[in-house]
VEXROKOL-308999 format. One line per field, with one value per residue (C-alpha): x, y, z. Coordinates in steps of 0.1 Angstrom, whole numbers, plus 5000, padded with zeros to 4 digits. Layout:
px	c(X  ...)
py	c(Y  ...)
pz	c(Z  ...)
***
This chain:
px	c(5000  5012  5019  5002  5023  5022  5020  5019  5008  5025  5005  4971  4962  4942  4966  4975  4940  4930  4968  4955  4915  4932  4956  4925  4913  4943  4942  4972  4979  4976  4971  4995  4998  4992  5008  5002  5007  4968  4947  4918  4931  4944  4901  4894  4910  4891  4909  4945  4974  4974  5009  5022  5056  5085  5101  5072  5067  5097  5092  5064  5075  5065  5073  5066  5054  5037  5050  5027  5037  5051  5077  5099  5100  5110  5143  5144  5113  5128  5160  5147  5133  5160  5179  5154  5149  5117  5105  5086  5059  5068  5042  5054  5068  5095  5121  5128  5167  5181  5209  5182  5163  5198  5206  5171  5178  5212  5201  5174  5193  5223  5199  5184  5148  5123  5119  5088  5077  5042  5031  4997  4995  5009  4987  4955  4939  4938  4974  4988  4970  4983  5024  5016  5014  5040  5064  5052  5059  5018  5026  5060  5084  5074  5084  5064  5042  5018  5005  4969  4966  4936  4913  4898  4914  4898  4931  4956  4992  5020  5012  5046  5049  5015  5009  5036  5058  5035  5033  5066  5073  5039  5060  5096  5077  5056  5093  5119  5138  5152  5148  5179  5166  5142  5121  5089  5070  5044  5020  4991  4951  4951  4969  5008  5025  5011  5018  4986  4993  5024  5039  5065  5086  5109  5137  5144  5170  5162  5152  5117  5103  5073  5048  5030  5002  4989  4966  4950  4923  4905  4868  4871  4885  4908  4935  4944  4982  4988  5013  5027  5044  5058  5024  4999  4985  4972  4949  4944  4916  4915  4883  4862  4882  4893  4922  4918  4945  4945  4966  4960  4939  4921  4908  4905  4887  4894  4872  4890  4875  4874  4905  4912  4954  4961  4950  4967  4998  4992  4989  5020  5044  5028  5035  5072  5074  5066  5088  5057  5064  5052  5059  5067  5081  5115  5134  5159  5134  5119  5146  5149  5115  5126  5152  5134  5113  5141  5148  5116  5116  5151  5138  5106  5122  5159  5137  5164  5165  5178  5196  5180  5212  5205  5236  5250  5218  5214  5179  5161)
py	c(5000  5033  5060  5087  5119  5152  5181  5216  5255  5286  5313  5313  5340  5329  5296  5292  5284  5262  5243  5236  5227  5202  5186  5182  5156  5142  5105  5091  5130  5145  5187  5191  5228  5257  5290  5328  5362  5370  5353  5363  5336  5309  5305  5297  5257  5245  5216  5227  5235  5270  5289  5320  5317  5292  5290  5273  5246  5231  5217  5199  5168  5174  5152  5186  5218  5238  5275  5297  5331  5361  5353  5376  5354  5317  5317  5323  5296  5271  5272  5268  5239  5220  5227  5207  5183  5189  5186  5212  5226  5261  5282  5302  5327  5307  5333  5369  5359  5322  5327  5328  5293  5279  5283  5266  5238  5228  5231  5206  5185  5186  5176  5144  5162  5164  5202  5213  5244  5251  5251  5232  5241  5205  5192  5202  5163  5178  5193  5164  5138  5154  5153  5122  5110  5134  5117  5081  5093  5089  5119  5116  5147  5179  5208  5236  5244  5274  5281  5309  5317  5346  5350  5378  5382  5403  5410  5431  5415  5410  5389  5370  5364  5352  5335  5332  5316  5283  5282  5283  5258  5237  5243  5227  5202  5187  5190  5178  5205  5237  5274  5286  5320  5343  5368  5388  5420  5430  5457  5470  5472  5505  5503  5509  5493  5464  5442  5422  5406  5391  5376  5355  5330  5308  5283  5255  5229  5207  5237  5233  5268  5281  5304  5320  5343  5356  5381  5386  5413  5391  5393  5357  5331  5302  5278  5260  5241  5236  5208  5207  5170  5151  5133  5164  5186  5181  5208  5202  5225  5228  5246  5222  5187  5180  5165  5168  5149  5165  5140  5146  5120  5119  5138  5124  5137  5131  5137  5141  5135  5161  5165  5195  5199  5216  5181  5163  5183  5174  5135  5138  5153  5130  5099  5113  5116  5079  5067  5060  5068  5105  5135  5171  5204  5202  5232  5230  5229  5259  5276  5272  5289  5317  5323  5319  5344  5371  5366  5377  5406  5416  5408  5430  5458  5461  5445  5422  5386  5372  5340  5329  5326  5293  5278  5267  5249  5212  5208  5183)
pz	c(5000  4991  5024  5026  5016  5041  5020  5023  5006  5015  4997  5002  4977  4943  4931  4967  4975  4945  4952  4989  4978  4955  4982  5006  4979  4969  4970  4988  5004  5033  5037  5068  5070  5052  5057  5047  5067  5062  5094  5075  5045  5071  5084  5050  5056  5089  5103  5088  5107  5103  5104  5094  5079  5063  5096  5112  5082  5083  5117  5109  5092  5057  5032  4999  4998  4974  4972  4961  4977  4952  4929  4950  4979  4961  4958  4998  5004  4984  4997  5028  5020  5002  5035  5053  5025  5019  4981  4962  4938  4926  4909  4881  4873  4889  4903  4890  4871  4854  4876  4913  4894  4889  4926  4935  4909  4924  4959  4952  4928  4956  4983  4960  4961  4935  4926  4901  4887  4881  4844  4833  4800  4793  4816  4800  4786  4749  4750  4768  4745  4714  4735  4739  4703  4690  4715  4704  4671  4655  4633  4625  4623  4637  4616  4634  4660  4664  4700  4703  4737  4745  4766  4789  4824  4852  4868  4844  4847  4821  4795  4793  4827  4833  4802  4775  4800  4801  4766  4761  4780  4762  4732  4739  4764  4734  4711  4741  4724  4741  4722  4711  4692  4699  4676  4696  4702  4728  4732  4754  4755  4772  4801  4788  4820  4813  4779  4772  4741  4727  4692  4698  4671  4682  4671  4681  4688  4666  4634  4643  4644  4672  4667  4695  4699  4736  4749  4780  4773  4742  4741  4726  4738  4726  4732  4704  4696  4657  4652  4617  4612  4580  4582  4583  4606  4645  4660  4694  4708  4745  4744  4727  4739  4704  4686  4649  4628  4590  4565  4525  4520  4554  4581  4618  4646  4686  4715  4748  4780  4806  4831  4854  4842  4880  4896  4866  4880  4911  4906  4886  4913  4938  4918  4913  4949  4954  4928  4902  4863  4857  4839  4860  4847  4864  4877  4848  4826  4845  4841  4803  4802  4827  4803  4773  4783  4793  4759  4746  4768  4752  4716  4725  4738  4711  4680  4670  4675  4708  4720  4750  4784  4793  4775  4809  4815  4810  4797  4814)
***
């Protein structure tokens, strides 16, 4: 029988919460603690342990935790918790520089924990259906991939570091390649400290080439990955649950059953905690994207094309 796992959230604000309604529910894990300097947010998780900083966690025999707190504050949280070798979830953006996600990656990779950065883009069922065949090779080659992100968000924030980051990521997750240049421009809805929508092309390792469109402040909605392979073209649409394969002399249509990708996250880092198979967004590979995506600032701001300063990274 498997044990039971004794998990924790630091960060109860918006992803804080939904991290620790998920953990409550989690099969095969317990919701030890969570943590936040707000008493009014702590009420919210009757039955919890209830603390209100790092310092008090890591006396409390945890087995992971997921940090959800500003991006400000990981590099300190995580630390912490590789020195009391205690695993972690890391939502994203992961830490402000390469060189601060390099420090967490070694200090967990030192300490023989499993470290994971947030990113459920390739946890959504459609997305992660449509990895799944590319890897297995259903397709064949993949030449290109085209990633439209946009929706409507209530809360205004950058569009790269809320959104563009993920689908980098999607984009060398469903590749295994890493981006090695970088082409992009941003722009705002109204509001100029903010960019809310993004064009970004990337190239690969491998000469694939990524295309990637992202807004936040879209009156329409959609979340569609384009796949183009030596045997056609693969549309997954996250909206509608689809996965449509496009050959010349065929045209094949997947339905997808429902999944929620932040539990599929979940499930994943739990299995990799208890030595199961399973599939998380490492810290090297979160620091790619980190990277990555100082590259498209760079690109956005200069207008010239941009090698991403992850060359000392191994890519995971």
């Amino acid at each position: 029988m498997k044990r039971s796992l004794r998990a924790a959230v630091i960060g109860l604000g918006s992803a804080g919460s939904a991290h620790a309604r998920i953990l409550r529910s989690l099969e095969h894990v317990t919701l030890a603690a969570v943590a936040d300097k707000e008493p009014t947010r702590l009420g919210e998780f009757d039955g919890v342990r209830a603390v209100r900083d790092i310092s008090e966690l890591l006396h409390l025999e945890l087995d992971y935790c997921v940090v959800a707190t500003p991006t400000a504050d990981h590099e300190r949280i995580g630390l912490a918790l590789a020195t009391a070798r205690i695993h972690a979830l890391i939502e994203r953006p992961l830490a402000p520089s390469v060189p601060a996600v390099m420090r967490l990656a070694r200090a967990f990779e030192g300490a023989g924990l499993v470290g994971a950065v947030v990113h459920i883009e390739r946890y959504d069922p459609t997305v992660k259906e449509l990895g799944l065949r590319l890897r297995r090779g259903d397709f064949g080659t993949v030449h290109q991939v085209a990633v439209r992100r946009h929706e409507g968000c209530p809360e205004r924030a950058d569009v790269l570091t809320s959104v563009g980051a993920a689908v980098i990521d999607l984009a060398m997750w469903l590749t295994g390649r890493h981006v090695t240049s970088v082409a992009a421009n941003v722009n705002h809805d109204g509001a100029p400290q903010y960019e809310d929508l993004a064009a970004i092309l990337l190239r690969l390792s491998g000469g694939e080439i990524v295309n990637i469109e992202v807004s936040r402040t879209s009156p329409h909605r959609e979340r569609v990955v384009v796949a183009r392979t030596a045997d056609g073209c693969v549309l997954a649409d996250a909206l509608t649950r689809r996965l449509t394969h496009y050959a010349e002399d065929k045209t094949i249509s997947y339905e997808i059953p429902i999944g929620e990708p932040l539990r599929s996250q979940h499930e994943a880092f739990r299995d990799a905690l208890l030595g199961l198979p399973s599939d998380i967004a490492t810290l090297r590979q979160g620091a790619a994207v980190v990277a990555a995506t100082e590259a498209v600032f760079a690109s956005a701001r200069t207008g010239a094309c941009v090698t991403p300063a992850d060359h000392l990274l191994t890519h995971a």
